[in-house]
C-alpha positions as CSV (number, residue, x, y, z in Angstrom):
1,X,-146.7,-73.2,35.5
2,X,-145.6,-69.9,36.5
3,X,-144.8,-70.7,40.4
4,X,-143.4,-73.8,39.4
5,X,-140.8,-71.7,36.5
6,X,-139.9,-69.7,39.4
7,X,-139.2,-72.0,41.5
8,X,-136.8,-73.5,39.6
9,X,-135.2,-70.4,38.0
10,X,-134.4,-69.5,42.3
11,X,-133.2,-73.2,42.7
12,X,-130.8,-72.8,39.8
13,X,-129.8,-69.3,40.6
14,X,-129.2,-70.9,44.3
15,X,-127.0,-73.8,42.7
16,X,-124.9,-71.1,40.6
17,X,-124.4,-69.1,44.0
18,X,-123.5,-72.5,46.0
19,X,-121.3,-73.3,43.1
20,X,-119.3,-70.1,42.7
21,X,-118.7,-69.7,46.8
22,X,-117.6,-73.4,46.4
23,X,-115.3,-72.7,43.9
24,X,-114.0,-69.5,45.7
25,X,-113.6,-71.4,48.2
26,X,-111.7,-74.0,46.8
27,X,-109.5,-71.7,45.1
28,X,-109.0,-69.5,48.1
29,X,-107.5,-73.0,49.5
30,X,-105.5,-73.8,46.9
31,X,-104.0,-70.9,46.3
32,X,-103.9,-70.1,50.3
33,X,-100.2,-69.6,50.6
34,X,-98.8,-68.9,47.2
35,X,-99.2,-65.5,45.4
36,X,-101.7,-65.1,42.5
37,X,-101.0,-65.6,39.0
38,X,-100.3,-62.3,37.3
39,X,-98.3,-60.5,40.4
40,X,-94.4,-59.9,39.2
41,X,-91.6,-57.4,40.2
42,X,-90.5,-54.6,37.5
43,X,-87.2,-52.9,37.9
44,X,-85.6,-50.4,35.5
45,X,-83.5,-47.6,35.5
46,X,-80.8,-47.0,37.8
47,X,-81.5,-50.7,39.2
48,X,-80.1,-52.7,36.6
49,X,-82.3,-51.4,32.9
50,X,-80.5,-51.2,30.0
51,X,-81.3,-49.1,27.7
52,X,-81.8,-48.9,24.2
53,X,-82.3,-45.7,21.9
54,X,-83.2,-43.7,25.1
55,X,-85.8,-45.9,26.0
56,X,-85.8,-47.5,29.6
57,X,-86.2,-51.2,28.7
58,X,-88.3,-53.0,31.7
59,X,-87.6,-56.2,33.1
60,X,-90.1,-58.1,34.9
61,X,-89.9,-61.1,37.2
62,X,-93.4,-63.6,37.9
63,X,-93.7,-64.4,41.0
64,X,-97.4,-66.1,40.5
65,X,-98.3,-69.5,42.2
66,X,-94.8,-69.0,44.1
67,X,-94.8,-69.0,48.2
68,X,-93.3,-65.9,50.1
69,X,-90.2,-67.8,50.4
70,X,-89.9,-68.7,46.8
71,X,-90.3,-65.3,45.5
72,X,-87.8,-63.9,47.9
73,X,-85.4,-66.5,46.7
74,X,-86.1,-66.1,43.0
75,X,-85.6,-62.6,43.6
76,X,-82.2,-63.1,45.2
77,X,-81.5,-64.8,42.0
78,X,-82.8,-62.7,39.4
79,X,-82.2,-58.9,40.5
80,X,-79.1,-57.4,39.8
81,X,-76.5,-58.3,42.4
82,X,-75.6,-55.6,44.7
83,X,-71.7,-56.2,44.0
84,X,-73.0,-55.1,40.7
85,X,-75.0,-51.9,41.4
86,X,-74.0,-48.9,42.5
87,X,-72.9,-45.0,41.4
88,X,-70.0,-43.6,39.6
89,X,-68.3,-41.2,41.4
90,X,-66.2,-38.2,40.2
91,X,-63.8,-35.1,41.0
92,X,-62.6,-33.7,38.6
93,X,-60.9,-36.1,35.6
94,X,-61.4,-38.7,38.0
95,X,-63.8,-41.4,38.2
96,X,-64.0,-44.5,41.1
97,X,-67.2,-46.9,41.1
98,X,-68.6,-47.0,44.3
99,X,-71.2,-50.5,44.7
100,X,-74.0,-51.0,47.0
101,X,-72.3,-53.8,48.5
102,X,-69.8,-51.5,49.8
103,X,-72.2,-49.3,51.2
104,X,-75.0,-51.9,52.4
105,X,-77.4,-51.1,49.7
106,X,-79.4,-53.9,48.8
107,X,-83.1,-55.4,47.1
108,X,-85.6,-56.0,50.2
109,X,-86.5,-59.3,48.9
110,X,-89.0,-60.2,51.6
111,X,-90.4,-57.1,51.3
112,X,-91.1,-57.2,47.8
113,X,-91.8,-60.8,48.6
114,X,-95.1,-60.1,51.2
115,X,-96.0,-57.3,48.9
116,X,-96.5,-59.7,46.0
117,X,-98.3,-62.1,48.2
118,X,-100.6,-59.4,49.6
119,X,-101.6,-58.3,46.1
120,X,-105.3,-59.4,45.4
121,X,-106.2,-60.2,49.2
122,X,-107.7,-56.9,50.4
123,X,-111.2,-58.6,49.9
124,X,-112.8,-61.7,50.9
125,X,-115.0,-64.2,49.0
126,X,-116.2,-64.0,45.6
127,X,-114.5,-60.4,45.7
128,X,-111.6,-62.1,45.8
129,X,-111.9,-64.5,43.5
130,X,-112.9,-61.9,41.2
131,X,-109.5,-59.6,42.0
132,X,-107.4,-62.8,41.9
133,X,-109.0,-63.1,38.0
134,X,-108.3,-59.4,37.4
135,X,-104.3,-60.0,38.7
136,X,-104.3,-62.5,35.7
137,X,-105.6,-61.1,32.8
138,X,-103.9,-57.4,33.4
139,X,-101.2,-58.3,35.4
140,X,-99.6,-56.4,38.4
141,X,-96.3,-55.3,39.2
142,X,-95.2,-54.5,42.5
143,X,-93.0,-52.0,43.4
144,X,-89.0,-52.2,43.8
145,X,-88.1,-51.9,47.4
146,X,-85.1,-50.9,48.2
147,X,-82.7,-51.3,51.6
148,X,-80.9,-48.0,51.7
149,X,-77.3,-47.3,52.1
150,X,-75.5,-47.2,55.5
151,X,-74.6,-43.2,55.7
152,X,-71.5,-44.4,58.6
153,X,-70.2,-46.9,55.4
154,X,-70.7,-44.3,53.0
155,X,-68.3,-42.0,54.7
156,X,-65.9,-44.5,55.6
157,X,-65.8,-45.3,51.5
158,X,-65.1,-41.4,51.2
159,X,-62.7,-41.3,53.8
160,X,-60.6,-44.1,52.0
161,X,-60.9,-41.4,48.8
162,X,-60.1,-38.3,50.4
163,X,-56.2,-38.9,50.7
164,X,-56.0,-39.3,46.9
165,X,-57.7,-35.7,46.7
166,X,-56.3,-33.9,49.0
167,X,-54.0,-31.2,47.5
168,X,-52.1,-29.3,50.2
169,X,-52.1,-25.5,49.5
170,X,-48.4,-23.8,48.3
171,X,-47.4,-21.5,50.4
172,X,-45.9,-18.2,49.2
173,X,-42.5,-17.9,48.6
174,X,-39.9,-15.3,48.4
175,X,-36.2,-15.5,46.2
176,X,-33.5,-13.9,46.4
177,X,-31.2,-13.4,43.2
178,X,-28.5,-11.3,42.4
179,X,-29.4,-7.9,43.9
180,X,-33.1,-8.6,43.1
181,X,-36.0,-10.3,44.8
182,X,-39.1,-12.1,43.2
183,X,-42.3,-13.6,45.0
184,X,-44.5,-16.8,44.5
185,X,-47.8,-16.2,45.6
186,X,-50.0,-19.2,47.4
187,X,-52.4,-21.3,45.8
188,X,-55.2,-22.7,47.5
189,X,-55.4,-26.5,47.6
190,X,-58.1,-28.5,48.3
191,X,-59.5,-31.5,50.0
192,X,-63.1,-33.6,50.0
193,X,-65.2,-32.4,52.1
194,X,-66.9,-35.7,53.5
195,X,-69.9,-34.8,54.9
196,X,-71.4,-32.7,52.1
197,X,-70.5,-35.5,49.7
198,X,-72.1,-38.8,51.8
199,X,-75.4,-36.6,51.9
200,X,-75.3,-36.3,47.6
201,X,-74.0,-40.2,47.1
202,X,-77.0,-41.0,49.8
203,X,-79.3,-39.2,47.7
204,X,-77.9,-40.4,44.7
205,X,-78.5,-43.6,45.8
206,X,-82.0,-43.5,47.0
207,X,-83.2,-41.6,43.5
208,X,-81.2,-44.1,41.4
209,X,-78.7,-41.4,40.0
210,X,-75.9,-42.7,37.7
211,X,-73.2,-40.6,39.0
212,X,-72.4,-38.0,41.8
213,X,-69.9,-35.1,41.8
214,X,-68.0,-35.2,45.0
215,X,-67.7,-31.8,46.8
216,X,-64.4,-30.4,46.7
217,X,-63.8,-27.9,49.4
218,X,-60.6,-25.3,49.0
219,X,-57.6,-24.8,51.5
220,X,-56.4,-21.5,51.9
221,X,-52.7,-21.4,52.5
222,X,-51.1,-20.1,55.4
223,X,-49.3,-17.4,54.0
224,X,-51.0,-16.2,50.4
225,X,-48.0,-13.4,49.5
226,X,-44.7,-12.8,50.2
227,X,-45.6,-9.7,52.9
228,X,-43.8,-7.7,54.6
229,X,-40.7,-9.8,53.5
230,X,-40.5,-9.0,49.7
231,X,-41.6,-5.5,50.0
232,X,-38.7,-5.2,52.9
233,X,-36.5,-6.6,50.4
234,X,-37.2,-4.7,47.3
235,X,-36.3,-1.3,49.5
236,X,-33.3,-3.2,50.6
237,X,-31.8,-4.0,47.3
238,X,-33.3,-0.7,45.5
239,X,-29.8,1.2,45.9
240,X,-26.5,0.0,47.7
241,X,-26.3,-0.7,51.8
242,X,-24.2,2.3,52.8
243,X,-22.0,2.3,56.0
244,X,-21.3,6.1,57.2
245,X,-17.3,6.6,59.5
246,X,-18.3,10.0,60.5
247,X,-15.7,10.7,63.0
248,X,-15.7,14.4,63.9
249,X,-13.4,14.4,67.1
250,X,-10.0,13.7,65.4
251,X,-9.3,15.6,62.3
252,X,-13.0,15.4,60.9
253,X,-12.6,12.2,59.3
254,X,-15.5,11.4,57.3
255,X,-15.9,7.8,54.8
256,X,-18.5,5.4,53.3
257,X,-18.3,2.1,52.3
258,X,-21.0,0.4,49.7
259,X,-22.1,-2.8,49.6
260,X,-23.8,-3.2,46.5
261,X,-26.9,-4.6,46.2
262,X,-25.8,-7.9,45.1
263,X,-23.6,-8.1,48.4
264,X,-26.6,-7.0,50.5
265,X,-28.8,-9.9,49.1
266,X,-26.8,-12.3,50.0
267,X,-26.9,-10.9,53.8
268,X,-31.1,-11.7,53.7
269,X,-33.2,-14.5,53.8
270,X,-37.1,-15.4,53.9
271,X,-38.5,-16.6,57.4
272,X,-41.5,-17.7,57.3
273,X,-43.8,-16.7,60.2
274,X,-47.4,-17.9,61.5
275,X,-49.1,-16.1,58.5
276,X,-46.6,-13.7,56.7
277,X,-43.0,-13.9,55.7
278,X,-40.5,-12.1,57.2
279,X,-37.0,-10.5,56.1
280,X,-34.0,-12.2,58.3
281,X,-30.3,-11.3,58.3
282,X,-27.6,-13.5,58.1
283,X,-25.7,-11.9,60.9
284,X,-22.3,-13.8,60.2
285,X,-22.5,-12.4,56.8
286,X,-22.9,-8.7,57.5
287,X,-20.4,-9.3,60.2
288,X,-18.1,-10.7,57.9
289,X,-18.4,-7.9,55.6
290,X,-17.8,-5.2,58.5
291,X,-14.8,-7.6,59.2
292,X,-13.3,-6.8,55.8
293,X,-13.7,-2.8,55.9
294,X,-12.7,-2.5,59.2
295,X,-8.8,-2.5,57.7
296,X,-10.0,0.7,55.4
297,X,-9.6,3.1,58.7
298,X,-6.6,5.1,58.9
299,X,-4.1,4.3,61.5
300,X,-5.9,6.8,64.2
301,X,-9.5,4.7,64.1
302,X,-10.4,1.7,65.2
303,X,-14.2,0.4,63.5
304,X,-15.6,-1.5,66.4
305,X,-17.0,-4.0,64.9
306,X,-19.9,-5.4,67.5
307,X,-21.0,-2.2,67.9
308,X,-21.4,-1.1,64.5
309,X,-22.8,-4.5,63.7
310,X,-26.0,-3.7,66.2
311,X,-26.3,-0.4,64.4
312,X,-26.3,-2.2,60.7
313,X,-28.9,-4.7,61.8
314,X,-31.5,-2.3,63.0
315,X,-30.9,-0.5,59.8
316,X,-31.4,-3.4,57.9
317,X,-34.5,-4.4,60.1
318,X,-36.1,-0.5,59.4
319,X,-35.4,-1.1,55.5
320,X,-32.7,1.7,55.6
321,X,-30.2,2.2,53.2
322,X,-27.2,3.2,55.5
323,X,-25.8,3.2,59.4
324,X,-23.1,5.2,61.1
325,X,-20.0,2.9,62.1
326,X,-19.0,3.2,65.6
327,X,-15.6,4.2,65.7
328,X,-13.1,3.6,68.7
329,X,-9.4,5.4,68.8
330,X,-6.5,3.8,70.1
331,X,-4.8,5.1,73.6
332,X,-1.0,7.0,73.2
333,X,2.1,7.3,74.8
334,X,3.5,10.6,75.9
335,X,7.2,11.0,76.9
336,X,7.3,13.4,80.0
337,X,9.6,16.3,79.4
338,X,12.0,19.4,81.1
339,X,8.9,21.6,83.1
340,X,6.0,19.2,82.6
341,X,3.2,18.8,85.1
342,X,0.5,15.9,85.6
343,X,-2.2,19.0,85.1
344,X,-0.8,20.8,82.1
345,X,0.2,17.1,80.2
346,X,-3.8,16.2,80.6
347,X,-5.0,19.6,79.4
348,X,-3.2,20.1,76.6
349,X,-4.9,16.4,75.2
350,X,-8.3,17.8,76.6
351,X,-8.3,15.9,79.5
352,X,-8.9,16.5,83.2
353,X,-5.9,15.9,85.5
354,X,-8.5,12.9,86.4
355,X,-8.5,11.4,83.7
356,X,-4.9,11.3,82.9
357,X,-5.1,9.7,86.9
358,X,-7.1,6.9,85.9
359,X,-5.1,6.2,82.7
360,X,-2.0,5.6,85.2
361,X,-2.8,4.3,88.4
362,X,0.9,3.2,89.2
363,X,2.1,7.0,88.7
364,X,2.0,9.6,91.6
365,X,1.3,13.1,89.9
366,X,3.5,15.4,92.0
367,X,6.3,13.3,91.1
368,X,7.5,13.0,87.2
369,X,10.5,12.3,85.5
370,X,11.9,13.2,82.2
371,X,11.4,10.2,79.9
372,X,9.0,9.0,82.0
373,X,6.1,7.1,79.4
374,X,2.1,8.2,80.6
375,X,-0.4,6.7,78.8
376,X,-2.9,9.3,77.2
377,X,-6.5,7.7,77.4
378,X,-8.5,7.0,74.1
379,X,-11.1,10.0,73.9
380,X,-13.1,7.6,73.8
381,X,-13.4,7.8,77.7
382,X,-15.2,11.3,77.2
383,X,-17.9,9.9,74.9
384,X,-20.0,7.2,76.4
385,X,-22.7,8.1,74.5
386,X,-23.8,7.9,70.5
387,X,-23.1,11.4,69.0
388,X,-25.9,13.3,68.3
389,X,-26.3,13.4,64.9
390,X,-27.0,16.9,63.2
391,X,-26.1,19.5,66.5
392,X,-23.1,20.9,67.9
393,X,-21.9,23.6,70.5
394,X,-18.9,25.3,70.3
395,X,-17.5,27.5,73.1
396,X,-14.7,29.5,72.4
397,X,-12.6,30.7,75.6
398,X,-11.0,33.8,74.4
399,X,-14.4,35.2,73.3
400,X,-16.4,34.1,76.1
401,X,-18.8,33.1,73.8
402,X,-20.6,29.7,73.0
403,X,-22.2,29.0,69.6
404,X,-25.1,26.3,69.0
405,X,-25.2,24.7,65.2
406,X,-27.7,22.9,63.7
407,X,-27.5,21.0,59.7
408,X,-29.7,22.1,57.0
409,X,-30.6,19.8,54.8
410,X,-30.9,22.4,52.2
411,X,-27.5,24.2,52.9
412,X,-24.0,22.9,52.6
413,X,-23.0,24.7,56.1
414,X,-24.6,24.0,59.2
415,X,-27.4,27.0,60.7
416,X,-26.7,29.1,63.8
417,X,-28.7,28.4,66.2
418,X,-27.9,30.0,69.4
419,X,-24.9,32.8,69.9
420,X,-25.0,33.7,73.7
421,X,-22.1,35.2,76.2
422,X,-20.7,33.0,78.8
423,X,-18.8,32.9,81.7
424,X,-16.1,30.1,81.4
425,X,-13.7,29.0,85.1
426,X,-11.3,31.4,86.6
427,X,-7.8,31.1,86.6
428,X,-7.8,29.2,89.3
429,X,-10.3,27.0,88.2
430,X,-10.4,26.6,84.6
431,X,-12.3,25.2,81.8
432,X,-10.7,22.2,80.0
433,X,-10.4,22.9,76.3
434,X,-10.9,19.8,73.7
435,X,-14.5,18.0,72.4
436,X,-16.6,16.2,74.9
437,X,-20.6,16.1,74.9
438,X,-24.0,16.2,76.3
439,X,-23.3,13.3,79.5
440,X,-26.5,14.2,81.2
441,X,-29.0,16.7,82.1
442,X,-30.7,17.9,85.4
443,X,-32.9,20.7,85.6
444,X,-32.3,21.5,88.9
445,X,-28.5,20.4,89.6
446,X,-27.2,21.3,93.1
447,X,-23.3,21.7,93.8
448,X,-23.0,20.4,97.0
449,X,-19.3,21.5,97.5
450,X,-20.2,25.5,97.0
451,X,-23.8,25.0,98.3
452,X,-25.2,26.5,94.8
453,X,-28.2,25.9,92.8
454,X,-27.4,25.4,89.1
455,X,-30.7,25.4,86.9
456,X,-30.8,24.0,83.6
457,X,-27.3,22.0,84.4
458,X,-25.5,19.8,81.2
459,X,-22.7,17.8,82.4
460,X,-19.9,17.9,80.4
461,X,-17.0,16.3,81.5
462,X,-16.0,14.3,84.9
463,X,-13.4,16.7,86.9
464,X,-13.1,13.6,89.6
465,X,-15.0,10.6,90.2
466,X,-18.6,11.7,90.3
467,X,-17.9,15.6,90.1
468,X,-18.7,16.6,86.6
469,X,-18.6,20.9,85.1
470,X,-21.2,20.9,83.1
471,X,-23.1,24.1,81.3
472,X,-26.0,26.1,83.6
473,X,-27.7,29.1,83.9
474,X,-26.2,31.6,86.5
475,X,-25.7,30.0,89.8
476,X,-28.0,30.7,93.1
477,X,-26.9,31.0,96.3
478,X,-28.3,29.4,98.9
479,X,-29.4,33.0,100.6
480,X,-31.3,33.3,96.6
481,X,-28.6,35.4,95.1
482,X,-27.7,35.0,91.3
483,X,-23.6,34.4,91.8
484,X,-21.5,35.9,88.7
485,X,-24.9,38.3,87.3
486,X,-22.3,41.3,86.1
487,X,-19.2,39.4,84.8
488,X,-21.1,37.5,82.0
489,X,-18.3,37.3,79.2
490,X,-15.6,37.3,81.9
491,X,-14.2,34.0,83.5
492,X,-16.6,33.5,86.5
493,X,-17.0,30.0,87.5
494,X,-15.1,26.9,89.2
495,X,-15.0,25.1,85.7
496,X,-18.5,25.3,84.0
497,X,-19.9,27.5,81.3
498,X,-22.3,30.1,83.1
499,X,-25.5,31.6,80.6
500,X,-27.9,34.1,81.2
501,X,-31.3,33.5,82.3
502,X,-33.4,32.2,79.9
503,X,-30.5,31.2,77.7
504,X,-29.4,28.3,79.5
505,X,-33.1,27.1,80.0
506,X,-33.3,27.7,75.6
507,X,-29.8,25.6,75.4
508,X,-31.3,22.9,77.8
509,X,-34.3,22.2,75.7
510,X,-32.3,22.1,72.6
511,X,-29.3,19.8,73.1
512,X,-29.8,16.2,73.7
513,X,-28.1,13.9,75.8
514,X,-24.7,13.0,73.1
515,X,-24.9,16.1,71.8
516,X,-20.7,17.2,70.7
517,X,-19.5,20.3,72.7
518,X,-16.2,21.8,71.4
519,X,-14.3,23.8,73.9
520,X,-11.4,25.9,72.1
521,X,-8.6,28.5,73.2
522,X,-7.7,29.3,76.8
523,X,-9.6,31.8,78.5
524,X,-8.5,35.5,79.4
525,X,-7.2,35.8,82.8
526,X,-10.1,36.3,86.1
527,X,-10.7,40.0,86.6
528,X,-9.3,41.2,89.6
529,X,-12.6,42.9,90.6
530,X,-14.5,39.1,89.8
531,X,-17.2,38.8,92.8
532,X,-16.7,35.6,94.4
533,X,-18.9,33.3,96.3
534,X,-17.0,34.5,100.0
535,X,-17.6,38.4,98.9
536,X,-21.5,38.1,98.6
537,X,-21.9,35.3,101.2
538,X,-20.1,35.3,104.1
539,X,-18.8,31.7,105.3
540,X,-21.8,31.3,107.5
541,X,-24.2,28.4,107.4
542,X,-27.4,28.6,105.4
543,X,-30.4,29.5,107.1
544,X,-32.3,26.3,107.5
545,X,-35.2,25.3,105.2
C-alpha cells in the first residue's frame, strides 16, 4: 500500500512537471514575438506631464501582447510630438520657444520598443513563465529613452537669435556748446554668446528643464570717455583764446586780441581716434578769425596771417590760452637828397650799405641823384628768426658798453643781467646802429679775411653776402696774440662788438639764437694810439700748422 501510494504521488507529481513545462512551453510560443502583458512606457515631467496641484501626473502607454513593431508605432502615436516639445528660452523680457523638432530631439521608439520586448526574458523555462506572470499582476514600466539634441542645430537656432540681441555698445561722445563742453560716456552693449548658451539648452534638454536663460555676454565700447578731448577742451574754453602783437622793433607796439570762449568753441571739434577722442581745429575758422583782426594793425604792421596761423594751432593743440602774432612791416621809399651817400642813407635806417644793395639792384651806389626814389627794405630782412621771448641786449656806442636784460615775472621792469665794456668798429670800420638779433652762434668762428680767431662768435647782422659782424670775445691772432686787449671801451674792431675773456663766453651761453640786440648812438672816434692788426703782426704769412 505504501510503495504503491508512492508510486503514484511521483507519477502525479511527474504529470504536474510535464504539464507545467508543456504549458511554458506553449506560452513561450505563443507569446514568442510579442511583448508580455503588463510591460508599458511611463513619461512625465518635462516630456509631455501635466500637472495638477504640484503633482506630476503620469501617463502610461501598454504595450503588452504587441510586436516590436507595434509598440514602436503606437508609440509614434501616443507620445508627445516632438513639434510639440521643447524649452522656453529667455533674455531678458524676452521669451522664444525653441522645439525638439528644431533641434533633432526626439522619442527612441525602437528603443523603448526592444526594451519592452526584452522585459521578462532574462530567464528560460518555467522561470520565465513565472516572470512573464509577475510582469502582469505588478506591472512594469520601461524607461523613456530619449534621442538627444543635435549641438551643430542647436547653435544654428541661436545664431538665427543672436541678431535680435545684439546691442552695439555707445561710444562716448563729446559736445560742444556755447563756450562749454559736456561728455557722454560709453555704455557697454551686449551680444549672445553662442557657445555658452548651446551647452545650457543641451543640458536643459537632456534633464527635461522648462526653460533656459541664454548667456548674455557684454561689449565694451571702443572709446568708454570723452579723453584727452574733453579735458583739452574744458582748458580751452576755461578763459578767452588770446592773440599777443608784441612788436618791439618799431615804436614798441604792443596789442591783444580775445576771442571769447564762445568764438573759440566753435574753432574745435571731437575726432574720434582708435580708442580715445581727440580735440581738432577747424583751421578755416581760426584762419578766418585771424583774417578779420588782421585790419586792427596800425598802418606800419602787417599780421602775417599763415604764419601766425601755425603759431595759433600749436597753441591750441598744447591747450594754451594765447600765441604771439607774427608781424611783417612794409618796405619804404626814400627820396635821395643834396650830400647823400648809398652808406650813410642805409645806416641811418640801420642797415648795412648791403642791404640797401640788395633792395635796389638796378641802382649803382657811387652814382645818386637828387630825387632819385631807393627802396628801404622791410626790417624784416634782419630778422629771420622768432624773437626770443623774455631777453634782450642792448649796446650803446657812445658808452662802449653792452647791457643783457632778462623779464621778471615778479617785477614790472626787466632784470639786468650782464653790464660788460666793449669794443665797438673803428671809424673806419663801424658798427651799424639799429635792432637786429641772435642769427647764429659758433664757438670757435674764424675770420678768414684778417686771419683771426673769434671765440664765442654771435652773428649779428650780414655786412655782404656771407660776411656777417657778430659779438666775440677778444680776437686771436694767428701768432696766439689777443688783438685789441688794452682798448676795451674804445672802438677796436672792423665792425663787431669785442668782450673780455670770460664775458663773451657768459654772453654766449646766455643768449639764444633770435635773441633782440639793440645797437644805439654812434661811437666816439678810433684812438689815435688804437693797436692794429699790421702793428702787432707784421704782413707775413702764418707759420704753418
Amino acid at each position: 500500500m505504501g510503495k504503491r501510494f508512492l508510486g503514484l504521488l511521483a507519477a502525479i507529481v511527474v504529470a504536474l512537471v510535464l504539464a507545467v513545462g508543456i504549458a511554458a512551453l506553449l506560452y513561450e510560443s505563443r507569446t514568442r514575438d510579442q511583448i508580455y502583458p503588463g510591460v508599458s512606457v511611463c513619461y512625465g515631467a518635462g516630456r509631455g506631464l501635466e500637472q495638477s496641484d504640484g503633482l506630476v501626473q503620469s501617463t502610461c502607454i501598454d504595450l503588452g501582447k504587441m510586436t516590436v513593431d507595434e509598440a514602436a508605432a503606437t508609440l509614434a502615436l501616443a507620445l508627445p510630438a516632438p513639434e510639440s516639445q521643447g524649452v522656453e528660452l529667455h533674455a531678458g523680457e524676452r521669451f522664444w520657444d525653441l522645439t525638439w523638432a528644431e533641434v533633432g530631439q526626439r522619442y527612441d521608439y525602437e528603443g523603448m520598443a526592444e526594451a519592452a520586448y526584452a522585459a521578462g526574458r532574462d530567464a528560460k523555462g518555467l522561470a520565465q513563465l513565472l516572470d512573464s506572470l509577475r510582469l502582469r499582476s505588478e506591472g512594469y514600466a520601461v524607461s523613456v529613452q530619449i534621442i538627444p539634441a543635435d549641438p551643430d542645430k542647436v547653435s544654428q537656432a541661436l545664431a538665427r537669435l543672436a541678431g535680435a540681441l545684439y546691442i552695439p555698445p555707445a561710444e562716448a561722445k563729446l559736445q560742444l556748446g556755447a563756450g562749454n563742453v559736456s561728455a557722454t560716456p560709453g555704455e557697454a552693449g551686449q551680444h549672445l554668446n553662442i557657445e555658452a548658451s548651446t551647452a545650457r539648452v543641451l543640458q536643459a534638454l537632456a534633464e527635461g528643464q522648462p526653460t533656459v536663460a541664454l548667456v548674455l555676454d557684454p561689449i565694451d565700447p571702443t572709446r568708454a570717455d570723452a579723453e584727452p578731448a574733453y579735458s583739452h577742451a574744458q582748458a580751452l574754453l576755461a578763459q578767452p583764446f588770446t592773440l599777443i602783437a608784441d612788436d618791439p622793433l618799431t615804436g614798441d607796439y604792443y596789442a591783444e586780441f580775445a576771442a571769447p570762449p564762445e568764438q573759440v568753441a566753435t574753432w574745435l571739434y571731437p575726432q574720434p581716434e582708435a580708442e580715445r577722442i581727440e580735440l581738432a581745429v577747424y583751421v578755416e575758422s581760426v584762419r578766418a578769425w585771424l583774417e578779420g583782426t588782421a585790419p586792427h594793425l596800425d598802418e606800419a604792421r602787417i599780421l602775417d596771417v599763415a604764419a601766425t596761423l601755425t603759431r595759433t594751432l600749436d597753441a591750441l593743440n598744447a591747450g594754451e590760452h594765447q600765441a604771439q602774432a607774427q608781424i611783417r612791416h612794409p618796405s619804404s621809399t626814400y627820396i635821395v637828397q643834396p650830400g647823400d651817400n648809398f652808406f650813410d642813407i642805409a645806416y641811418s635806417y640801420g642797415f648795412t650799405q648791403w642791404n640797401l644793395e640788395q633792395a635796389n639792384p638796378d641802382v649803382d651806389p657811387g652814382v645818386l641823384y637828387i630825387g632819385q626814389p631807393l627802396t628801404i627794405p622791410s626790417i624784416d630782412i634782419l630778422f629771420p628768426h622768432p624773437l626770443v621771448p623774455g631777453k634782450r641786449i642792448e649796446i650803446d656806442l657812445p658808452g662802449q658798453q653792452l647791457r643783457a636784460y632778462e623779464a621778471n615775472s615778479s617785477s614790472p621792469t626787466d632784470t639786468l643781467t650782464f653790464d660788460f665794456i666793449i669794443s665797438s668798429g673803428m671809424s673806419k670800420t663801424p658798427t651799424i646802429a639799429g635792432q637786429f638779433q641772435v642769427l647764429f652762434k659758433e664757438p670757435d668762428a674764424f675770420a678768414r679775411r684778417w686771419n683771426l680767431d673769434m671765440p664765442y662768435f654771435m652773428g649779428i647782422y650780414e655786412e655782404g653776402e656771407g660776411f656777417h659782424n657778430g659779438i666775440h670775445e677778444l680776437p686771436i691772432t694767428a701768432w696766439d696774440r689777443r688783438l685789441s686787449a688794452g682798448v676795451l671801451g674804445w672802438p677796436a674792431s672792423y665792425g663787431c662788438i669785442i668782450l673780455d675773456v670770460g664775458d663773451a663766453e657768459a654772453l654766449y651761453n646766455w643768449a639764444p639764437v633770435g635773441t633782440l640786440v639793440r645797437i644805439e648812438g654812434v661811437a666816439p672816434g678810433t684812438p689815435t694810439w688804437q693797436e692794429t692788426l699790421e702793428d702787432i703782426a707784421p704782413p707775413v704769412d702764418p707759420p704753418e700748422e
